[in-house]
C-alpha positions in Angstrom: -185.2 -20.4 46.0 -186.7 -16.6 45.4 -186.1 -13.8 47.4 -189.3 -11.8 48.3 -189.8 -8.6 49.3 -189.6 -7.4 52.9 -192.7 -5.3 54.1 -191.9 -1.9 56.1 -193.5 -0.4 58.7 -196.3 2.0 57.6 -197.8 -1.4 55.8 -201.3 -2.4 57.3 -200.4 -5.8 56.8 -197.7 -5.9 59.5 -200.8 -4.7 62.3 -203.0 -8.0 61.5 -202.9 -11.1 62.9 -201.8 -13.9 61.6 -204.1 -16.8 60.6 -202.8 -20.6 61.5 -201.9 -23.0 58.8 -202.6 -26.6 60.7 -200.6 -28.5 58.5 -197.4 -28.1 56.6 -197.4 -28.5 52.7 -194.8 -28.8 49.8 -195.8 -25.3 49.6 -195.3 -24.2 53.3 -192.2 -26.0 53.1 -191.1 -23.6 49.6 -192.4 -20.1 51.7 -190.4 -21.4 54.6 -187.2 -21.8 52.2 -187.5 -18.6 50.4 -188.0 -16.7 53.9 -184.6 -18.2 54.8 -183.2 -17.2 51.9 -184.5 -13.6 51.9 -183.2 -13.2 55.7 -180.0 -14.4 55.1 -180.1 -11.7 51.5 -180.9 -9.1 54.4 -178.3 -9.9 57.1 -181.3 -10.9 59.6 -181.6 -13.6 62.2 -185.5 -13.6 61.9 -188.6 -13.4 59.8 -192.1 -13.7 60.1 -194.3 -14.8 57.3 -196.2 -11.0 57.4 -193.2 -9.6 56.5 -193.3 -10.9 53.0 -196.9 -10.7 52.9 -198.1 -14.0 54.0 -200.9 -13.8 56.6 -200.2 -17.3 58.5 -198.7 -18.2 61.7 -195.0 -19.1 60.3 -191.4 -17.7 60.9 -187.6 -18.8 60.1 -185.0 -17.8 63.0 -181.2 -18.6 62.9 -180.0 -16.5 66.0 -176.5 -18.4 65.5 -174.4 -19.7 62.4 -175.7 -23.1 61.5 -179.1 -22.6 63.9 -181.7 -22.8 61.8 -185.4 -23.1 63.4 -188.9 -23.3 61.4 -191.7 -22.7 63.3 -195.3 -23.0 62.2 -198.2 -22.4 64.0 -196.0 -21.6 67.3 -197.1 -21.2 70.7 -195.0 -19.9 73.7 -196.1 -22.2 76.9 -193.5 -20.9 79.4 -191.5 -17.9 79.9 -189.6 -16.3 82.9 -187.9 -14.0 83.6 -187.1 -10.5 82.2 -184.2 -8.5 80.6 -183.9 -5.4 78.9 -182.0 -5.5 75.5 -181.4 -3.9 71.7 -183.4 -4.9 69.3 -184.1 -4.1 65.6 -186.2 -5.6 62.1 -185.9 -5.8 58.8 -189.5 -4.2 58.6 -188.1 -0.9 60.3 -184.7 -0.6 58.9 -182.1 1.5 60.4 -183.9 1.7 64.0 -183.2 0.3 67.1 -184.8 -0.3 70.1 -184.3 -1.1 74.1 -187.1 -3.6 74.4 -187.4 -6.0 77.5 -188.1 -9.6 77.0 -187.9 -12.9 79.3 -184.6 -14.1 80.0 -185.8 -17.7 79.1 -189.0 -19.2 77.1 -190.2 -22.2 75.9 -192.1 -22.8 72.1 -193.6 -25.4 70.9 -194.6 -25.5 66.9 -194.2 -27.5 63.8 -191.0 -27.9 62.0 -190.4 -27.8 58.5 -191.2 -31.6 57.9 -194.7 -30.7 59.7 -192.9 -32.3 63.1 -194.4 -30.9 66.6 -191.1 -29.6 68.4 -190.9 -27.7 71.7 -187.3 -25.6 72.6 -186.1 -23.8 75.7 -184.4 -20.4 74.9 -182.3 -18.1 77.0 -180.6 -14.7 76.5 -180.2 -13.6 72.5 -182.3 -16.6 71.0 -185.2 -16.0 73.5 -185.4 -12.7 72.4 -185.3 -13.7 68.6 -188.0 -16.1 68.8 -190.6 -14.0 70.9 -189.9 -11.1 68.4 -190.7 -13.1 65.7 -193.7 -14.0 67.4 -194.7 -10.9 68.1 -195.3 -10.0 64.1 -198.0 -13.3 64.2 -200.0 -11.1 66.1 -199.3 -7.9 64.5 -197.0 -6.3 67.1 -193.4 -4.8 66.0 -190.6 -4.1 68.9 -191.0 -0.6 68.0 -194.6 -1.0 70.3 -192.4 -2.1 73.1 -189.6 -0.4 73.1 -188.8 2.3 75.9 -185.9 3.9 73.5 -186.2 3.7 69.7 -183.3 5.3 68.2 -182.0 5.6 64.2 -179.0 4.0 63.3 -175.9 5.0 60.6 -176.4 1.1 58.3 -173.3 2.9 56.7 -171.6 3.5 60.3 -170.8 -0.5 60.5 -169.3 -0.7 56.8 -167.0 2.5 57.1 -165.5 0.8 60.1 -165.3 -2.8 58.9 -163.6 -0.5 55.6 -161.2 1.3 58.4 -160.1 -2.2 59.6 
């Protein structure tokens, strides 16, 4: 599989909407793969296809070791519920936010075999999935965040070194 590269904020693309795909190809199926591959390169547990620069209704999310979740053309159909939690991207690196989200959603969308499936999320996996369909429509936590703070990415390494 190929890394790509990740799009930061300040890129237009990352303010469009995303166009639906309708059906998945051998081709959806490689983008799908190498957007796995470049979040797991980047220590994330989300992407969205804008983020490398593909304008279509797709992300990858793997909000727990050995979770792994496709979702193309994705639609949330229920959601309740609200809580208040951090949140940050690989499109604005070293920021993080206090966004609030529903406590519990459900999405429906097509897997990676081009299979309808429909999920119920709580808590952290909730929040993963309706950020990652935020970016379909253009929209990054930092729009919804109350507090958007910078973070040390060298903070977590000196203290896993101190260990």
């Amino acid at each position: 599989m190929a890394l790509r590269n990740i799009i930061t904020e300040g890129d237009p693309v990352l303010r469009k909407t995303c166009r639906p795909m309708g059906e998945v190809t051998d081709r959806t199926r490689m983008i799908l793969d190498d957007m796995v591959d470049t979040m797991r390169d980047a220590d994330g547990v989300g992407l969205a296809a804008p983020q490398v620069g593909i304008m279509r209704r797709m992300f990858v999310a793997e909000p727990a070791p050995d979770e792994l979740y496709y979702f193309v053309d994705p639609e949330i159909i229920a959601q309740e519920g609200e809580e208040e939690g951090d949140e940050g991207c690989l499109s604005v690196p070293d920021m993080v936010g206090k966004v609030v989200r529903p406590t519990k959603i459900t999405i429906r969308g097509l897997d990676r075999e081009g299979e309808l499936k429909e999920y119920t999320f709580e808590g952290f996996h909730a929040r993963v999935m309706c950020h990652e369909y935020d970016h379909l429509d253009g929209i990054l936590y930092i729009d919804k965040a109350e507090k958007v703070f910078r973070v040390d990415p060298d903070a977590e390494q000196d203290q896993q070194e101190d260990a």
